[in-house]
N, C-alpha and C positions, 0 to 999 in steps of 0.2 A: 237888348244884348242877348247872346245865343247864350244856350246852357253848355258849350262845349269851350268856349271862353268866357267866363264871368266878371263882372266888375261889381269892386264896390266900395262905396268910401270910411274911413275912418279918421274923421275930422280932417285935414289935410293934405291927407294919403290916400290914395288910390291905391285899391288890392287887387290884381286882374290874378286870375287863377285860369292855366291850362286845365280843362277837365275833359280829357278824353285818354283815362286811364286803363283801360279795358284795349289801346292800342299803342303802349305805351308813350300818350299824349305826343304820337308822330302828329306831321303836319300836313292836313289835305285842305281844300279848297274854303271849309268848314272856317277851320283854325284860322286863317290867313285873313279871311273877312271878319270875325271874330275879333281879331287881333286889331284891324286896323279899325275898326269898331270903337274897342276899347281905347285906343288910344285918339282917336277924335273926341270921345268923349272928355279924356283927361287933360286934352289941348284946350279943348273949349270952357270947361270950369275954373271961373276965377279963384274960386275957394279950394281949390283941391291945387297942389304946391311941386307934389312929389308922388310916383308909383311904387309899388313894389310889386314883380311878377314872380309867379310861386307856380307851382304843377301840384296838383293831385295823383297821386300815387296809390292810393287805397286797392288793395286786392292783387296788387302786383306781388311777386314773390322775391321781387331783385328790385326795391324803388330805384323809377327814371323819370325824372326831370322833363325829357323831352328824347327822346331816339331819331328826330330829325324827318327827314322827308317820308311820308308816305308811300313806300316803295310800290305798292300795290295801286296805287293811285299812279303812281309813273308810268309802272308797268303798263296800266290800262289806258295810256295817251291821254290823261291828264295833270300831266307835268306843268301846264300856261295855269293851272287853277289852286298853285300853291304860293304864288306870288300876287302882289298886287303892284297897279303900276305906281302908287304913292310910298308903300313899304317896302317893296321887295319880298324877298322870299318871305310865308311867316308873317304878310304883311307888317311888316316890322323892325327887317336886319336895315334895310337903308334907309329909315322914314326919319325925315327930317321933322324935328320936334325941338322944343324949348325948354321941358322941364324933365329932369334926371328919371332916370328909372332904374332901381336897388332889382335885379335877379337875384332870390334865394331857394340855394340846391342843395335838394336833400338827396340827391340820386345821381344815376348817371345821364349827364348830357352828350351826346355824340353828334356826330355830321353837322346836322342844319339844328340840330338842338344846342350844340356847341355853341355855332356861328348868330343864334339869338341869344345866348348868354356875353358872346363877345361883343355882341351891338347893345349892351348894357354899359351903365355908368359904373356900378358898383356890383360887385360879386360877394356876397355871402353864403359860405358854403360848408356844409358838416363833414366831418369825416369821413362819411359814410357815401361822397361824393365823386363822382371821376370827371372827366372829360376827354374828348376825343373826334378826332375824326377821319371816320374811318373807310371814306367814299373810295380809296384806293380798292379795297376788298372788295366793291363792286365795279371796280371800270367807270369810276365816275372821279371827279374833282370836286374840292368846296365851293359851288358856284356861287355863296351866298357871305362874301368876306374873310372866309376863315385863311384863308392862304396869305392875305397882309395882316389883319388885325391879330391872329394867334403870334404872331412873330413879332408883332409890339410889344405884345400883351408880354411875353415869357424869355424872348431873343430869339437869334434864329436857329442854332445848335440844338437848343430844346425845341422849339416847334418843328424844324423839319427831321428829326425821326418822329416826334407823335403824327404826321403829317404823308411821312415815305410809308411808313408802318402801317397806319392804319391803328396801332394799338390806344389805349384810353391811359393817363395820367392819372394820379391820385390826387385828393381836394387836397392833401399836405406838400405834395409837389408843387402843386398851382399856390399857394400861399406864400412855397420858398420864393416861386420864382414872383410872384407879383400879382398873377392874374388875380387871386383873391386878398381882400381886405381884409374880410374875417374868416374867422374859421370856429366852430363851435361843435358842440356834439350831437349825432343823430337827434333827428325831432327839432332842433333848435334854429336851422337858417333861417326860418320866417319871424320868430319873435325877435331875434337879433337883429335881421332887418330891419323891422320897424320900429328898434331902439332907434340904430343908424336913420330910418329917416328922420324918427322925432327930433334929434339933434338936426339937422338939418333945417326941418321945419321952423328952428327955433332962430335960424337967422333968415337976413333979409330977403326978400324971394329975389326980387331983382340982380343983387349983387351974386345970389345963387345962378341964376340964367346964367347975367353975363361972364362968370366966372367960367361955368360950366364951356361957352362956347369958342372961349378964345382956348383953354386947354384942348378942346378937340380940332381946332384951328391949327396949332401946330403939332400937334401928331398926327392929324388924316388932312393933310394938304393938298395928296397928292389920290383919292379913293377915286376919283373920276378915271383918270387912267389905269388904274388896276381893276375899278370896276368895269371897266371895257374888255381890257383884257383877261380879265376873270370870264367875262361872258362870250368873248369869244372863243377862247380855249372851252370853257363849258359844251359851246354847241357843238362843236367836233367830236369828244369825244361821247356825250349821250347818243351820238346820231352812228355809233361804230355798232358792230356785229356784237363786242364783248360787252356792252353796255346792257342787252337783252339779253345775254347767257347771265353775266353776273343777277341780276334783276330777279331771272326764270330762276336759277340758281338760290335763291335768299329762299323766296317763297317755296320752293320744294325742299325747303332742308337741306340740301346735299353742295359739295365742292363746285365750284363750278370750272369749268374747261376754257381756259383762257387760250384765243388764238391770236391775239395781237395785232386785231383788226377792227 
């Protein structure tokens, strides 16, 4: 297992930790194999039940969860090296799996950070938490689920301004509206996770599976078709002129000059 995603277990929990906090644990080629690393691992152990994923935040001045694609890995035409073809973006947003996995946010999560928070089962999140995404601000779209699952997740009056905008939500927003189960105070989403999963752990694992996959059965019936069309909207617009100003734009600091091409 890489040191940029860790795993590890605590009796029937699996603890995988983002740790690339020095960029605030964005996601490049790294993460992504990392990711789906961790989670073969947690597929293949009979003894390990339930995950919970967390980010390392240490040194940051503003904790974040995950701030989503690697802009500078894009930038540099390595955009094919943040997905994988079993996980998806993040090796992880579409990876088909069997046993739950509890996200806990102490920070902000945005764009493709969001969109692996929303390919989680359960959200535990501190106050001190937001979400968002905010690919509009750069000429890009949520290529990675967040366009149908934010709008399950909260409705669609609420997702599509956090969505048009581009702006982040509050973890007490995201609790009214649904996306989060728990809510606690800074410092606390990871050990209230791992209340949540121990009650978990504490029933059948099976009946947890199967329970687990018929609720995702009728809320994502229909991801194959969105996920197409997610990916095709996607390529059109990374492959425009504003996708490289917004991009060039982020990395220099400064506004960027939208020409709407």
């Amino acid at each position: 297992m890489s040191d940029i995603v860790q795993y590890e277990t605590q009796g029937r929990v699996a603890v995988i930790t983002l740790n690339r906090p020095e960029a605030r644990n964005a996601v490049n080629g790294d993460v992504a194999r990392g990711m789906e690393a961790a989670l073969d691992q947690l597929e293949a152990d009979p003894e390990v039940w339930i995950a919970v994923l967390r980010a390392n935040s240490e040194g940051q001045s503003k904790p974040v969860f995950c701030a989503g694609a690697d802009l500078k890995a894009i930038n540099a035409g390595q955009a094919g090296d943040l997905a994988t073809k079993r996980g998806g973006f993040g090796g992880f947003v579409y990876r088909d799996r069997v046993k739950p996995v509890i996200v806990a946010v102490d920070g902000l999560a945005t764009a493709g950070g969001c969109e692996i928070v929303l390919g989680c089962d359960l959200v535990v999140a501190s106050t001190q938490a937001s979400f968002g995404l905010a690919e509009v601000k750069r000429n890009l779209i949520a290529g990675a689920g967040g366009l149908f699952r934010l709008p399950r997740a909260i409705g669609q009056a609420a997702a599509m301004e956090v969505i048009l905008t581009g702006e982040p939500f509050t973890a007490q927003r995201a609790y009214d509206l649904g996306l989060v189960s728990r809510l606690v105070e800074p410092g606390e989403a990871f050990n209230e996770a791992m209340k949540l999963a121990a009650q978990i752990t504490a029933a059948a694992p099976l009946a947890v599976y199967a329970s687990r996959r018929i609720v995702l059965a009728a809320a994502y019936e229909n991801d194959d078709t969105l996920k197409a069309l997610t990916n095709k909207l996607f390529a059109e617009v990374i492959a425009s002129e504003d996708t490289k100003e917004g991009l060039t734009a982020f990395i220099e600091k400064r506004l960027p000059n939208w020409k709407g091409r």
